[in-house]
mmCIF file of the protein (N, C-alpha, C, O) and its ligand, coordinates in Angstrom:
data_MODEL
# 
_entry.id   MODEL 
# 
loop_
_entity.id 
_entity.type 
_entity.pdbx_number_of_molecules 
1 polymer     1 
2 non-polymer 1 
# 
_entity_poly.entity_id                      1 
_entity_poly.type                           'polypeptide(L)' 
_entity_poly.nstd_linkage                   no 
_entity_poly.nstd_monomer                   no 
_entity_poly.pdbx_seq_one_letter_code       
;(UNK)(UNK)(UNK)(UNK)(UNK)(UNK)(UNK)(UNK)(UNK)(UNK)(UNK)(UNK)(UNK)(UNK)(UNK)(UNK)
(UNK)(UNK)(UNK)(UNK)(UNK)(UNK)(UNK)(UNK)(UNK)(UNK)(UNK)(UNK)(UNK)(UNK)(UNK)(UNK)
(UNK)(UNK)(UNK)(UNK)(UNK)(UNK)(UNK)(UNK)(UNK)(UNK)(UNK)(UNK)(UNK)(UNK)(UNK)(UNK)
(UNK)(UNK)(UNK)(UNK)
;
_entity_poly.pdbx_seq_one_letter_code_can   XXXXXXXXXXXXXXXXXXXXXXXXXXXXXXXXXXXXXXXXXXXXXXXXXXXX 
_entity_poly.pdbx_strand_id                 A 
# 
loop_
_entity_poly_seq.entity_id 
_entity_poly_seq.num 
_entity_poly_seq.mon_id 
_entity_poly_seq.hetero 
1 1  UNK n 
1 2  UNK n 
1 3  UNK n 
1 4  UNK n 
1 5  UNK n 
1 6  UNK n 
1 7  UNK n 
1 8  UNK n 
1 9  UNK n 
1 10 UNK n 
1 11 UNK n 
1 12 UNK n 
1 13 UNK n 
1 14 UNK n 
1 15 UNK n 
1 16 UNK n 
1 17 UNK n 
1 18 UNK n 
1 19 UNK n 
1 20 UNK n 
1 21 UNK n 
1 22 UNK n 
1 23 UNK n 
1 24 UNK n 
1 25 UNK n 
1 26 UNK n 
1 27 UNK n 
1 28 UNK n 
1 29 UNK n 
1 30 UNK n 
1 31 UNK n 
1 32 UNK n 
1 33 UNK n 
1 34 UNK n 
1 35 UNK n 
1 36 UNK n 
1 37 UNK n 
1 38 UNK n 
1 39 UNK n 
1 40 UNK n 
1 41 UNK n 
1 42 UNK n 
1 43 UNK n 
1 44 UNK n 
1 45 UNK n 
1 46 UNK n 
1 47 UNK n 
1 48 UNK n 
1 49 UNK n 
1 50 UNK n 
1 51 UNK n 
1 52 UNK n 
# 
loop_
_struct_asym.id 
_struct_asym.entity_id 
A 1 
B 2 
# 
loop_
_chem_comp.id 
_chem_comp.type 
_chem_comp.mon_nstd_flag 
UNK 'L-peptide linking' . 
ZN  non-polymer         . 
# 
_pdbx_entity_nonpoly.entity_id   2 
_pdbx_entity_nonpoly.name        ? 
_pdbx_entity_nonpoly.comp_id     ZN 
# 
_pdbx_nonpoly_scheme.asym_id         B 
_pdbx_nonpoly_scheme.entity_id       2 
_pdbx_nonpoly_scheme.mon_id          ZN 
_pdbx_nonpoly_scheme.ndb_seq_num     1 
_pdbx_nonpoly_scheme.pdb_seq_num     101 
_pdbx_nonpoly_scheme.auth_seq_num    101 
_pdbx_nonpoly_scheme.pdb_mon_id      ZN 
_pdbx_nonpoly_scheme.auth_mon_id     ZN 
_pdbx_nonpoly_scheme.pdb_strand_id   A 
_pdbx_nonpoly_scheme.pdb_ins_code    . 
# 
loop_
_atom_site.group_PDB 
_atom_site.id 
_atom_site.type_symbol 
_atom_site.label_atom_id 
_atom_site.label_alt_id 
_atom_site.label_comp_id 
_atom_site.label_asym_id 
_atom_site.label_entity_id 
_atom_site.label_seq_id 
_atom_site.pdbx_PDB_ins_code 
_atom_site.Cartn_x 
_atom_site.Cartn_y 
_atom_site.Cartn_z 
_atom_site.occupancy 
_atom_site.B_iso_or_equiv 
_atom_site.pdbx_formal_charge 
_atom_site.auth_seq_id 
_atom_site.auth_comp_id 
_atom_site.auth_asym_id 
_atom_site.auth_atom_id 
_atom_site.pdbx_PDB_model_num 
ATOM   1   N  N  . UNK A 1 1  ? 20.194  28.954  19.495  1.00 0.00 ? 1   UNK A N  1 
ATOM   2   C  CA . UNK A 1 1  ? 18.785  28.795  19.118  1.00 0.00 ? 1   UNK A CA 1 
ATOM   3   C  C  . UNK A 1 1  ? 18.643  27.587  18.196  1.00 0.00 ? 1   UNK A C  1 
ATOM   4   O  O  . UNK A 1 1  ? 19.047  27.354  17.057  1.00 0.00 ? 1   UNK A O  1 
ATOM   5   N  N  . UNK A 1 2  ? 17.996  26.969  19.002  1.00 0.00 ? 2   UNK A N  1 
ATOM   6   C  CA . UNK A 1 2  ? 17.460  25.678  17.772  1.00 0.00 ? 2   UNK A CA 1 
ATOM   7   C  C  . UNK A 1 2  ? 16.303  25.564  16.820  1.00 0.00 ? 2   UNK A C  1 
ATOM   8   O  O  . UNK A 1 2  ? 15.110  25.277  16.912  1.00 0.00 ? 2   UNK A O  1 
ATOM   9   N  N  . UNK A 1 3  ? 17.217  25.936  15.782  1.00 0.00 ? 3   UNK A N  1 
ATOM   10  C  CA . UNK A 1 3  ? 15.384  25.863  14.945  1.00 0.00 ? 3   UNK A CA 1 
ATOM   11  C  C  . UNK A 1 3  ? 15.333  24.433  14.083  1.00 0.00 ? 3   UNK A C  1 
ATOM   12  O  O  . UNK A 1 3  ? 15.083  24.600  12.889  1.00 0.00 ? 3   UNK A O  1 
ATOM   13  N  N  . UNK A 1 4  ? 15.474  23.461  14.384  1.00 0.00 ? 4   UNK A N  1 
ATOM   14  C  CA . UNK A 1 4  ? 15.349  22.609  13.416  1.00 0.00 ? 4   UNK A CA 1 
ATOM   15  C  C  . UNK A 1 4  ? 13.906  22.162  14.135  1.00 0.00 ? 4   UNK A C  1 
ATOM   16  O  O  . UNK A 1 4  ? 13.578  21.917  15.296  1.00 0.00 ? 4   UNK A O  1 
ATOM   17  N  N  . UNK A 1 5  ? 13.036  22.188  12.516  1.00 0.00 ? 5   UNK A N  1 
ATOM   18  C  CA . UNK A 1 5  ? 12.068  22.172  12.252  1.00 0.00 ? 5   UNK A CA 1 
ATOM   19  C  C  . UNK A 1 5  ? 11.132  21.132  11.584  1.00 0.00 ? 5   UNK A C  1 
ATOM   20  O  O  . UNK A 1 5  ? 10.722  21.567  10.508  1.00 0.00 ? 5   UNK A O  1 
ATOM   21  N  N  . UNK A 1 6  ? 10.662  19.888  11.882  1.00 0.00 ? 6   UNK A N  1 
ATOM   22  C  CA . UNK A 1 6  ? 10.514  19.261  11.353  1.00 0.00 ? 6   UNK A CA 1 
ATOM   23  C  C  . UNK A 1 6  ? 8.678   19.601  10.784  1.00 0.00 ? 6   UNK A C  1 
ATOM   24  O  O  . UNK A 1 6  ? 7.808   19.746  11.644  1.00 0.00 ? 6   UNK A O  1 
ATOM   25  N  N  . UNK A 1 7  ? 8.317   19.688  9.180   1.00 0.00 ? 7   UNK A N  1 
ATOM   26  C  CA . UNK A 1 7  ? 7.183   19.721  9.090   1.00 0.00 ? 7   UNK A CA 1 
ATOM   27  C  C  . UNK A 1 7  ? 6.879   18.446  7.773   1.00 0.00 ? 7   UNK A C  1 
ATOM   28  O  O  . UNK A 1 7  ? 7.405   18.385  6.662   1.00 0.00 ? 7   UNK A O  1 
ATOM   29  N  N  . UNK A 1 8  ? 5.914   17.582  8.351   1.00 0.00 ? 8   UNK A N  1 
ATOM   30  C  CA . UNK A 1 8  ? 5.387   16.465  7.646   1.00 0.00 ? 8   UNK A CA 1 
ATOM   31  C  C  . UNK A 1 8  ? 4.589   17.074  6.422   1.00 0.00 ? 8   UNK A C  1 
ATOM   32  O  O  . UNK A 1 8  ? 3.964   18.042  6.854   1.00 0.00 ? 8   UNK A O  1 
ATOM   33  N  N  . UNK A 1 9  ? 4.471   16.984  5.727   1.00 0.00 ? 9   UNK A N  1 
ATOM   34  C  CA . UNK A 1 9  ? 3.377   17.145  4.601   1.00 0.00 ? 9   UNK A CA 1 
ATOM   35  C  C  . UNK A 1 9  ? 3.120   16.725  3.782   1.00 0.00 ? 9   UNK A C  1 
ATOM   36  O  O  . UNK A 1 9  ? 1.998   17.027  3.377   1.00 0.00 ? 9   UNK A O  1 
ATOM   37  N  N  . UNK A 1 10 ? 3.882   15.811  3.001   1.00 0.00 ? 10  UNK A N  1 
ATOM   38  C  CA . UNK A 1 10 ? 3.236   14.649  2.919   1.00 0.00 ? 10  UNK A CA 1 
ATOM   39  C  C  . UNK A 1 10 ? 2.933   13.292  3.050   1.00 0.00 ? 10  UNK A C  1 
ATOM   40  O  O  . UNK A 1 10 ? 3.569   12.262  2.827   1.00 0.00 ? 10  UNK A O  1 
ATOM   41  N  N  . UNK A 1 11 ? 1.310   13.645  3.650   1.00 0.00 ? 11  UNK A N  1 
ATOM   42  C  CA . UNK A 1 11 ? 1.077   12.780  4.560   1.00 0.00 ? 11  UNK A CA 1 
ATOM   43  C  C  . UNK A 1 11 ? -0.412  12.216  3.592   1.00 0.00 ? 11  UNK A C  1 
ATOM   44  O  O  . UNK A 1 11 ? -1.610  12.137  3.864   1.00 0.00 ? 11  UNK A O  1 
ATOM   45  N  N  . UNK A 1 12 ? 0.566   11.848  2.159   1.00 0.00 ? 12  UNK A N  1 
ATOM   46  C  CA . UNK A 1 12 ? -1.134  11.623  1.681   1.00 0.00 ? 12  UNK A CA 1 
ATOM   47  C  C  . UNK A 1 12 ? -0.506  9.752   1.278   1.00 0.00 ? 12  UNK A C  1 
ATOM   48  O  O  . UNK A 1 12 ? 0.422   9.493   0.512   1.00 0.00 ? 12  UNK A O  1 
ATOM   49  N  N  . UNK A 1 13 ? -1.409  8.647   2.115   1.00 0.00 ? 13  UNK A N  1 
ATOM   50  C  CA . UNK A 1 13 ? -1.454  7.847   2.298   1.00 0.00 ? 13  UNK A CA 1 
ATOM   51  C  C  . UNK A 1 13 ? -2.317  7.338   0.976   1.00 0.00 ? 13  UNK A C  1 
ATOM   52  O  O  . UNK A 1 13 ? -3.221  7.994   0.457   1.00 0.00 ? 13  UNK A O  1 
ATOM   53  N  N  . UNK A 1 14 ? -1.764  5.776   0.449   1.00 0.00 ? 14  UNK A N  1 
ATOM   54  C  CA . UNK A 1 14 ? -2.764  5.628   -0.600  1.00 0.00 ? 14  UNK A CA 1 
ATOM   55  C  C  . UNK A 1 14 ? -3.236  4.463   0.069   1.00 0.00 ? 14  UNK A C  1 
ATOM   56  O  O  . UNK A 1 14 ? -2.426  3.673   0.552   1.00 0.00 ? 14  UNK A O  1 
ATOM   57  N  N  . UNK A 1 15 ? -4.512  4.268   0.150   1.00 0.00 ? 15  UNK A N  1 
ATOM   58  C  CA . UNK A 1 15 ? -5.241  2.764   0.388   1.00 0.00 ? 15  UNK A CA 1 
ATOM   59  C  C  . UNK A 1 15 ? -5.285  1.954   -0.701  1.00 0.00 ? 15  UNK A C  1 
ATOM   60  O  O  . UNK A 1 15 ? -5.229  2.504   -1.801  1.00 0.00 ? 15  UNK A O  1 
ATOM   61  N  N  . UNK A 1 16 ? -5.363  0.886   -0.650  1.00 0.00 ? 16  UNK A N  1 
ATOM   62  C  CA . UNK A 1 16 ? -5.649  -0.309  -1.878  1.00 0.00 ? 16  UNK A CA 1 
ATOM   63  C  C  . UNK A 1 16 ? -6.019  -1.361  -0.688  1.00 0.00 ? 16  UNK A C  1 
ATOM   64  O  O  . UNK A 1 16 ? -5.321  -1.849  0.201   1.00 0.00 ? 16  UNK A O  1 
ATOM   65  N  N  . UNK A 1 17 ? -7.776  -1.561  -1.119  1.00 0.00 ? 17  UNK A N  1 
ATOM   66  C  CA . UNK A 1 17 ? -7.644  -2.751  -0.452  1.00 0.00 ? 17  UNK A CA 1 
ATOM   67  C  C  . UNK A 1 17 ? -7.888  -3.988  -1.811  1.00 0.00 ? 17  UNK A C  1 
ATOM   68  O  O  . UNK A 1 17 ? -8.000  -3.950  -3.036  1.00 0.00 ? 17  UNK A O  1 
ATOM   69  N  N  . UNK A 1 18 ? -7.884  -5.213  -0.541  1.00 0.00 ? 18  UNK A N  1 
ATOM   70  C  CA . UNK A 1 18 ? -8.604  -6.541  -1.600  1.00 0.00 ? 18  UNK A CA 1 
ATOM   71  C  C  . UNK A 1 18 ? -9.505  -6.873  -1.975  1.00 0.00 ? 18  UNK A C  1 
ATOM   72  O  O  . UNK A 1 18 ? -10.314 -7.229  -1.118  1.00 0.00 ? 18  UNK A O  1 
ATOM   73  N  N  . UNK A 1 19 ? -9.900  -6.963  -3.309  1.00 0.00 ? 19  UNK A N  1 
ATOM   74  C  CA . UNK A 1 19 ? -11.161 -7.391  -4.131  1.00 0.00 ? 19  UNK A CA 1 
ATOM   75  C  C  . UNK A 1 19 ? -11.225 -9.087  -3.660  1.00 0.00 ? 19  UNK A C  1 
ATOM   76  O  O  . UNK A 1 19 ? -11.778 -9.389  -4.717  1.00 0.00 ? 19  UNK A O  1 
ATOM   77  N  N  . UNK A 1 20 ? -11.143 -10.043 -3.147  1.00 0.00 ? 20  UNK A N  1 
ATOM   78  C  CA . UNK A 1 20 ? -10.940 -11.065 -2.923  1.00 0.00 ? 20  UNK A CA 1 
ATOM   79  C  C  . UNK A 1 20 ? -11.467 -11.038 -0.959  1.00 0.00 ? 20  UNK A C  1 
ATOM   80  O  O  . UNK A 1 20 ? -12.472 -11.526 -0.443  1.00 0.00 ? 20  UNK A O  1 
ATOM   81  N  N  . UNK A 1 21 ? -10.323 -10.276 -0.313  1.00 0.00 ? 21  UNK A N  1 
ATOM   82  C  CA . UNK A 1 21 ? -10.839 -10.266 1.230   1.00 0.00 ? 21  UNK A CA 1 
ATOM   83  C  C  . UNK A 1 21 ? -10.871 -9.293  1.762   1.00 0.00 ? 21  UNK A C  1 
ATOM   84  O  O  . UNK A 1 21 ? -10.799 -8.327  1.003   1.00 0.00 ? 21  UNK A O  1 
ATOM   85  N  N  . UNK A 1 22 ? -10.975 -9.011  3.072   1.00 0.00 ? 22  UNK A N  1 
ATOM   86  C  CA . UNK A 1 22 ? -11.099 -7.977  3.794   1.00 0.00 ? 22  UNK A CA 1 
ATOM   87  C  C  . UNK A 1 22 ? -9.748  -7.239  4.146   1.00 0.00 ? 22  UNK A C  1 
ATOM   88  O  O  . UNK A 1 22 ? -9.742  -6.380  5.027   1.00 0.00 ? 22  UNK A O  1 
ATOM   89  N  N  . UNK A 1 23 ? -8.628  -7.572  3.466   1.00 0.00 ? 23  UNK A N  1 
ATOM   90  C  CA . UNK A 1 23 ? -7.072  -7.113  3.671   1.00 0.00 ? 23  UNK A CA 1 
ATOM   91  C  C  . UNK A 1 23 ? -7.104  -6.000  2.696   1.00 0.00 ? 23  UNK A C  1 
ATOM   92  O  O  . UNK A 1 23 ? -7.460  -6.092  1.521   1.00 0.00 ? 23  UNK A O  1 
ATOM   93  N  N  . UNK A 1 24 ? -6.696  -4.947  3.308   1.00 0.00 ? 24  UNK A N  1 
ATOM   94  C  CA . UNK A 1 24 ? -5.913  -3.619  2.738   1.00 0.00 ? 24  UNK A CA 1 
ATOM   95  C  C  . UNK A 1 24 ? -4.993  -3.218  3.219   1.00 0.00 ? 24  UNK A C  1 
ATOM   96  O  O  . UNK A 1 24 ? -4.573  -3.674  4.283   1.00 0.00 ? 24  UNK A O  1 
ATOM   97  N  N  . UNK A 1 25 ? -4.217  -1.916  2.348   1.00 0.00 ? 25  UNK A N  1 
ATOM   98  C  CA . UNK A 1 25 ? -2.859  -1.864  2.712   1.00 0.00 ? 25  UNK A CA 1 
ATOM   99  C  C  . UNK A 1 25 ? -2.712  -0.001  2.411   1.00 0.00 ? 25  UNK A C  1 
ATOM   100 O  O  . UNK A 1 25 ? -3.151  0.759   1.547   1.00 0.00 ? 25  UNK A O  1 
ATOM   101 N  N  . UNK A 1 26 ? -2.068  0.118   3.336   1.00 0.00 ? 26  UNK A N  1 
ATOM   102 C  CA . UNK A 1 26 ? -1.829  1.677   3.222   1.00 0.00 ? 26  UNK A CA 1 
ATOM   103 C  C  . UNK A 1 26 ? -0.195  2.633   3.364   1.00 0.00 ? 26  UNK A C  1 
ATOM   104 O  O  . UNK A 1 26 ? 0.565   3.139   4.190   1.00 0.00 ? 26  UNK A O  1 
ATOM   105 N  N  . UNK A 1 27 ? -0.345  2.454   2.223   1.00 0.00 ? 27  UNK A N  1 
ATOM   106 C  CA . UNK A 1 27 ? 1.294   2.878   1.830   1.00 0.00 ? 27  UNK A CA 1 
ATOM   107 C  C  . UNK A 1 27 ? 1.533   4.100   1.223   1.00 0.00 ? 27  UNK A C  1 
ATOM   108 O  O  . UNK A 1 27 ? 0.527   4.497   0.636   1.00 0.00 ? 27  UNK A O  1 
ATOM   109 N  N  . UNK A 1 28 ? 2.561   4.908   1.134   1.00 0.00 ? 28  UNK A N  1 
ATOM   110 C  CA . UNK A 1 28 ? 3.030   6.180   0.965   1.00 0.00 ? 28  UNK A CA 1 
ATOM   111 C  C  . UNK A 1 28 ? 2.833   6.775   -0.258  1.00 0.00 ? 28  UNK A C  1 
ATOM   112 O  O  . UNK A 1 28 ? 2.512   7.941   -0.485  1.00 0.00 ? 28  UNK A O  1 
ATOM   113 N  N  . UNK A 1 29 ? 3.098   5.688   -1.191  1.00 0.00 ? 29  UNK A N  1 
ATOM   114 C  CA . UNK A 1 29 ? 2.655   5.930   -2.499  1.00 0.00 ? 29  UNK A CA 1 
ATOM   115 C  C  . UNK A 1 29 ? 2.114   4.796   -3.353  1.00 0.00 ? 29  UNK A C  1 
ATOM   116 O  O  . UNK A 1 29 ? 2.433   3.640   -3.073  1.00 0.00 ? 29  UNK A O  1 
ATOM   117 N  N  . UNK A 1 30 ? 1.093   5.132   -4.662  1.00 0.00 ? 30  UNK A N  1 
ATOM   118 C  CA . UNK A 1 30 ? 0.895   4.270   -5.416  1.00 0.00 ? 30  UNK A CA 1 
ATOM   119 C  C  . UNK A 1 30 ? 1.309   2.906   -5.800  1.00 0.00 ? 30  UNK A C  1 
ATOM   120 O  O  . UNK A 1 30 ? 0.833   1.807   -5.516  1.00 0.00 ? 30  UNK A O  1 
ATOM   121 N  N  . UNK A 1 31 ? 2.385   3.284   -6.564  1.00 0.00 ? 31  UNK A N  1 
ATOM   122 C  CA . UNK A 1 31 ? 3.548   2.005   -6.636  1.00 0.00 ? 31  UNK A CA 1 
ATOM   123 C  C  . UNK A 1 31 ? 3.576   0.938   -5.038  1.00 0.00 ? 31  UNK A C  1 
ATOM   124 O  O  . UNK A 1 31 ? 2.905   -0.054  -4.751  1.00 0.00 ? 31  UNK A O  1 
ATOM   125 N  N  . UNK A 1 32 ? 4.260   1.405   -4.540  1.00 0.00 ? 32  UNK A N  1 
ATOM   126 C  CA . UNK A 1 32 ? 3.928   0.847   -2.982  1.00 0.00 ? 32  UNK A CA 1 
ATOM   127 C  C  . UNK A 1 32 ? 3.065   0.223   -2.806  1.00 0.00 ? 32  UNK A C  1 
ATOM   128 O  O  . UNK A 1 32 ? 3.275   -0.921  -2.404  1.00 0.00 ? 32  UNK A O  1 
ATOM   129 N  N  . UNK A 1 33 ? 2.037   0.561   -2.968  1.00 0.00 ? 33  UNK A N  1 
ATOM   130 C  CA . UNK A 1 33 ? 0.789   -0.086  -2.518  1.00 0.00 ? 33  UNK A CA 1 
ATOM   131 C  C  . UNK A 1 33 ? 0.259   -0.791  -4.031  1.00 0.00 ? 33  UNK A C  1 
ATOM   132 O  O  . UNK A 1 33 ? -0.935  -0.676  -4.307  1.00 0.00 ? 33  UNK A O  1 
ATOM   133 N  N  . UNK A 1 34 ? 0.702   -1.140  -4.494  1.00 0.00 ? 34  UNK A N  1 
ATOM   134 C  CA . UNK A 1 34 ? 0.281   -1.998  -5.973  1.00 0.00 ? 34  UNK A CA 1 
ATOM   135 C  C  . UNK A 1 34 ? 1.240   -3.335  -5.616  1.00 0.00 ? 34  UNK A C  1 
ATOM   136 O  O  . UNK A 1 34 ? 0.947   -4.515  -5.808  1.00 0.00 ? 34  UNK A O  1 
ATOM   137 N  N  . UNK A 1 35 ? 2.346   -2.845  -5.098  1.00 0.00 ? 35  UNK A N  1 
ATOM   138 C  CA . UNK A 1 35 ? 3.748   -3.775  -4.911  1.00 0.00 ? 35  UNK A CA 1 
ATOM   139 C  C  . UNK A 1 35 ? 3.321   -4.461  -3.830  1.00 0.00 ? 35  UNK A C  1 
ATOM   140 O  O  . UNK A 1 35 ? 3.574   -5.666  -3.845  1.00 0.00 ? 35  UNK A O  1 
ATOM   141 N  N  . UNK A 1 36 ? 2.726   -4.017  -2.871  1.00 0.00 ? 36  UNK A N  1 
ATOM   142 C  CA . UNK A 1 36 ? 1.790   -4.586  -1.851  1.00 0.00 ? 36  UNK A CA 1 
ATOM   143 C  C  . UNK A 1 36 ? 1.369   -5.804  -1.745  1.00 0.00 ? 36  UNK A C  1 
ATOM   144 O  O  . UNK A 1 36 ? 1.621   -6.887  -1.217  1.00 0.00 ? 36  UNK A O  1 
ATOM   145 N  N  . UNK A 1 37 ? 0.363   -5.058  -2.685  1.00 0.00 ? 37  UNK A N  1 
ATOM   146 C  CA . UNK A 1 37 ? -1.521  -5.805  -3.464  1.00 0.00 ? 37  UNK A CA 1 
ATOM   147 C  C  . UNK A 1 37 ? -0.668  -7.044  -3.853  1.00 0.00 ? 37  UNK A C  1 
ATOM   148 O  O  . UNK A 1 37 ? -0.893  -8.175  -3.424  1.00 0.00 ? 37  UNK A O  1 
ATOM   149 N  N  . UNK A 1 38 ? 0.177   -6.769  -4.575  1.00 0.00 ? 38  UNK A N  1 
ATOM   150 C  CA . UNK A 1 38 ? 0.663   -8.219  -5.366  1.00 0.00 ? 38  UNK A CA 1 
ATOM   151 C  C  . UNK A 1 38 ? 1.160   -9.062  -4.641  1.00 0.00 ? 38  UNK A C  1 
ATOM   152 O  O  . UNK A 1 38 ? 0.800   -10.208 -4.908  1.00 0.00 ? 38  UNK A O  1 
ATOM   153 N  N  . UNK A 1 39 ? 2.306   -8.883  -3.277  1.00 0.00 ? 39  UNK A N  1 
ATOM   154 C  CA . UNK A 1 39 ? 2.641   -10.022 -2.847  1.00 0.00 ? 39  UNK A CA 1 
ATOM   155 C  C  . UNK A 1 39 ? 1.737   -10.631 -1.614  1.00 0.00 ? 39  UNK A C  1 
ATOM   156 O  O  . UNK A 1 39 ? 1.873   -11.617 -0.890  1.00 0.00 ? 39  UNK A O  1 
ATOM   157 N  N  . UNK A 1 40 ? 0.598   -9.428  -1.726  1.00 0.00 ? 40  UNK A N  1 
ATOM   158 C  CA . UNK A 1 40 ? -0.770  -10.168 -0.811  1.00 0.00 ? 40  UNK A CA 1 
ATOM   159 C  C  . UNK A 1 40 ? -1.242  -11.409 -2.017  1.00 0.00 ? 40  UNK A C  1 
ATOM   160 O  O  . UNK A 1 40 ? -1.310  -12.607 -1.743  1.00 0.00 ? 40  UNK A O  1 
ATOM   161 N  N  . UNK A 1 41 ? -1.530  -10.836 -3.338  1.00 0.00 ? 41  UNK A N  1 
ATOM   162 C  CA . UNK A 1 41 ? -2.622  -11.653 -4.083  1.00 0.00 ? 41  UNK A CA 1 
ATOM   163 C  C  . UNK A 1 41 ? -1.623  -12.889 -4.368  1.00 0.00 ? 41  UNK A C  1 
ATOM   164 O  O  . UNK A 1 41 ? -2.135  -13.973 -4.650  1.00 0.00 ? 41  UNK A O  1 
ATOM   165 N  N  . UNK A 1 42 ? -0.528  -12.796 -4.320  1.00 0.00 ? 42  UNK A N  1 
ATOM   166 C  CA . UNK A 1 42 ? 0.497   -14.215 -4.913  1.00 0.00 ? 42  UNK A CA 1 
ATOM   167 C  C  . UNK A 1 42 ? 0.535   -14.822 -4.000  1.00 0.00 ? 42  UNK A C  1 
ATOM   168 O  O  . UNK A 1 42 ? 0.482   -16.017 -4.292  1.00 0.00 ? 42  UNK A O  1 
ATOM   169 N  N  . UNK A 1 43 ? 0.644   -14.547 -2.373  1.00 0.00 ? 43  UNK A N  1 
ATOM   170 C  CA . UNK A 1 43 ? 0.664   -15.225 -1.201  1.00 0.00 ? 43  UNK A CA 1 
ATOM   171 C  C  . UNK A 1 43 ? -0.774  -15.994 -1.135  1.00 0.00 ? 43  UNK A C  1 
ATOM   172 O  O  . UNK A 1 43 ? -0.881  -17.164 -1.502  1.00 0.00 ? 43  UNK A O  1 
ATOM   173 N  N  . UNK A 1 44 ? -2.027  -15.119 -0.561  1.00 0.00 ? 44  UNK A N  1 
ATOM   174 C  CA . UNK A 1 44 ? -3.204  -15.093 -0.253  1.00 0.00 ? 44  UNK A CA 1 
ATOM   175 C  C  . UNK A 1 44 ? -3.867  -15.934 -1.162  1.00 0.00 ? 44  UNK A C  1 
ATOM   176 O  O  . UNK A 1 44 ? -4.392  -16.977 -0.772  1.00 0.00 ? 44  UNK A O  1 
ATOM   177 N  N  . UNK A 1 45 ? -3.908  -15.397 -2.942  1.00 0.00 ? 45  UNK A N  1 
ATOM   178 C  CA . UNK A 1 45 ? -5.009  -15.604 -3.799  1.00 0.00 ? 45  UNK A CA 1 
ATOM   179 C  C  . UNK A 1 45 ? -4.057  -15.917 -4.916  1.00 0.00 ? 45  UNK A C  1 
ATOM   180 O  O  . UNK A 1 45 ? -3.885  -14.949 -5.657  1.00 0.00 ? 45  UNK A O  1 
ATOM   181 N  N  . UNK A 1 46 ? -3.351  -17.060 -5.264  1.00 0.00 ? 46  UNK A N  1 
ATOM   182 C  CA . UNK A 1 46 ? -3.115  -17.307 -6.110  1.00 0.00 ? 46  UNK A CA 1 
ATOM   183 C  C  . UNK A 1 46 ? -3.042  -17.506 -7.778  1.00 0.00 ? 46  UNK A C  1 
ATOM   184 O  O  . UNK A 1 46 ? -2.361  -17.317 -8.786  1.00 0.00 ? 46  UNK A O  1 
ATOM   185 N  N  . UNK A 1 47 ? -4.268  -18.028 -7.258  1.00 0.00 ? 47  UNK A N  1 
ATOM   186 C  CA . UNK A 1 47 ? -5.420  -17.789 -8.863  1.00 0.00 ? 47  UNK A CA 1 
ATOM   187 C  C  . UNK A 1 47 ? -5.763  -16.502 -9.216  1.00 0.00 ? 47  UNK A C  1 
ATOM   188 O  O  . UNK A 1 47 ? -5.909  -16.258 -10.414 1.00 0.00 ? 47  UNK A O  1 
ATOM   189 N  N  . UNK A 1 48 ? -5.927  -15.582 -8.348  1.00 0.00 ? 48  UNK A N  1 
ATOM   190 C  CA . UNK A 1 48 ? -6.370  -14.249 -8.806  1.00 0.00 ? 48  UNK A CA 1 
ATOM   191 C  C  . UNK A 1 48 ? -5.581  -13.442 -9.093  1.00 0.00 ? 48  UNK A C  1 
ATOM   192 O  O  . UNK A 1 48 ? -5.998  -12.442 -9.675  1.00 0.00 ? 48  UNK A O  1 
ATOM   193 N  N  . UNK A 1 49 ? -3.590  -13.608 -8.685  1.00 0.00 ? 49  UNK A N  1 
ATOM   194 C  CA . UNK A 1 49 ? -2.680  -13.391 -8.963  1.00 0.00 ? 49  UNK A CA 1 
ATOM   195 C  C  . UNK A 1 49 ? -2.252  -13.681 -10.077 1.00 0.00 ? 49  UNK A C  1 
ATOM   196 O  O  . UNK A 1 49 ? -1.630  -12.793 -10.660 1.00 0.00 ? 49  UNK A O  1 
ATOM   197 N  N  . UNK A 1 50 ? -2.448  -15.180 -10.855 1.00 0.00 ? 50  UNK A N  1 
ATOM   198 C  CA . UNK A 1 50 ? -2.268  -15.237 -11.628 1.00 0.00 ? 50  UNK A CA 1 
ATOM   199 C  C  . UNK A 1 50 ? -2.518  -14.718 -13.175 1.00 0.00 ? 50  UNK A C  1 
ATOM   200 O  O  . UNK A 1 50 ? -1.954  -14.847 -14.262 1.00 0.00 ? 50  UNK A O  1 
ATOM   201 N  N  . UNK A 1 51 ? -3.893  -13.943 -12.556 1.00 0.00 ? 51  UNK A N  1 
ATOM   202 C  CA . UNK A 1 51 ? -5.261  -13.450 -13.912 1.00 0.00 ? 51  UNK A CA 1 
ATOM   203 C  C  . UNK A 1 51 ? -4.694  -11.655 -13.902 1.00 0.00 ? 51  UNK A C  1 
ATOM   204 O  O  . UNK A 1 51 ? -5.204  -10.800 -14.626 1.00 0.00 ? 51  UNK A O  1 
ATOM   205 N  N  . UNK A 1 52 ? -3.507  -11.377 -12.873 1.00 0.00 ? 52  UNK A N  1 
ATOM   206 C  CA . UNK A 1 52 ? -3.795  -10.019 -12.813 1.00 0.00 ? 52  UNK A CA 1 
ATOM   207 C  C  . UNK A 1 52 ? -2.856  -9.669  -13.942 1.00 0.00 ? 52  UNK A C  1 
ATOM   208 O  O  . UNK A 1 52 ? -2.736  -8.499  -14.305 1.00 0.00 ? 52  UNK A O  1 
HETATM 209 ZN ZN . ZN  B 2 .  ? -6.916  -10.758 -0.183  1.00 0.00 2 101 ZN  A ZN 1 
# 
């Protein structure tokens, strides 16, 4: 008998999008998605990277 059981739960996704453009990012956790934001705003928005 096979019981291996796989149950997901958490499945709580954090959004962060951009104050600057229409790019958001949806990652597993907080941190993640801050770690994100940043190498969007250092790539993308420089200046606004720089002020954060
Ligand atoms: Zn952006």
């Amino acid at each position: 008998m096979n019981s291996a059981t796989y149950i997901e739960q958490d499945e709580q996704w954090v959004e962060h999008g951009c104050s600057e453009c229409e790019w958001a990012i949806f990652a597993e956790s907080f941190p993640e998605a801050i770690s994100a934001y940043h190498s969007h705003l250092r790539e993308h928005h420089p200046d606004a990277w720089l002020q954060a």
